[in-house]
N, C-alpha and C positions, 0 to 999 in steps of 0.2 A: 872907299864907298863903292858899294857894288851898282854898277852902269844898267839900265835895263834899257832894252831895246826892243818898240815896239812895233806890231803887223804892220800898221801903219806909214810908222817911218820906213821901216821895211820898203813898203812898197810905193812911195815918194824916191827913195832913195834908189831903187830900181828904176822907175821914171825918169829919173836924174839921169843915171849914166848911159839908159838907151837914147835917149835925146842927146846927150856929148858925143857920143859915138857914131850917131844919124849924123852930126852934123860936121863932125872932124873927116866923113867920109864923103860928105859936102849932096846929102843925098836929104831928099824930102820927104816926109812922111809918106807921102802916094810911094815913091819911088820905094822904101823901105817894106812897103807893104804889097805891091805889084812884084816883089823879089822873093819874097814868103810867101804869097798865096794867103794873104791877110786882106782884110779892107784895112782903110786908112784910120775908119773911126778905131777899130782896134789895134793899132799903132798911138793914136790922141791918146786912148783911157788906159794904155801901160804907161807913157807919158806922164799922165795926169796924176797916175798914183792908184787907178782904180781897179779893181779885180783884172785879175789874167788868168787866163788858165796856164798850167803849167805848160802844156803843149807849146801855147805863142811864146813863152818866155826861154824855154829851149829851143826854138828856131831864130829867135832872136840871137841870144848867145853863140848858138853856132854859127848865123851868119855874121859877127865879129871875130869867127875864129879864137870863140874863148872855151869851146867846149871841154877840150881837151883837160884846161886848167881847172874845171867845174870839177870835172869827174875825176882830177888828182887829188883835189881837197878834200871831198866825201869820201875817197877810197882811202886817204891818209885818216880822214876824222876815223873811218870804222876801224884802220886798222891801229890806230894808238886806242879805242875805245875795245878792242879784243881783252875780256876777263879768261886769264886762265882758271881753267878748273881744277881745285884741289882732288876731285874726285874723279 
């Protein structure tokens, strides 16, 4: 049965892992967002599950030092998604 996965969970499930990550690094929302150049309410509503702009979410990831990993997976998704062209 084919699994769908939606914006939502999506971005619950991004809230999730920036709050485990805040806090395995033993650091507080303030502290998270005085380190980005964020306020803290937009540190609460990535948290929360609610709109981010892309910007906050890759400064986020980079400051866990996961950028790296980001940018292998898309550059691996485009390059297994490469169509040779018959023509």
């Amino acid at each position: 049965m084919l699994e769908v996965v939606t914006i939502k969970e999506t971005r619950l499930k991004i809230g999730e892992w920036c709050r485990q990550k805040r806090l395995m690094y033993e650091l507080s929302q303030e502290d998270l967002a005085k380190a980005l150049e964020l306020s803290r309410l937009t540190i609460r509503k990535l948290e929360e599950g609610h709109n981010a702009t892309l910007d906050t979410l890759l400064k986020v990831i980079n400051h866990f030092d996961m950028l790296g990993e980001l940018y292998a997976a898309i550059d691996r998704n485009i390059s297994d998604n490469n169509i040779i062209s018959l023509y």
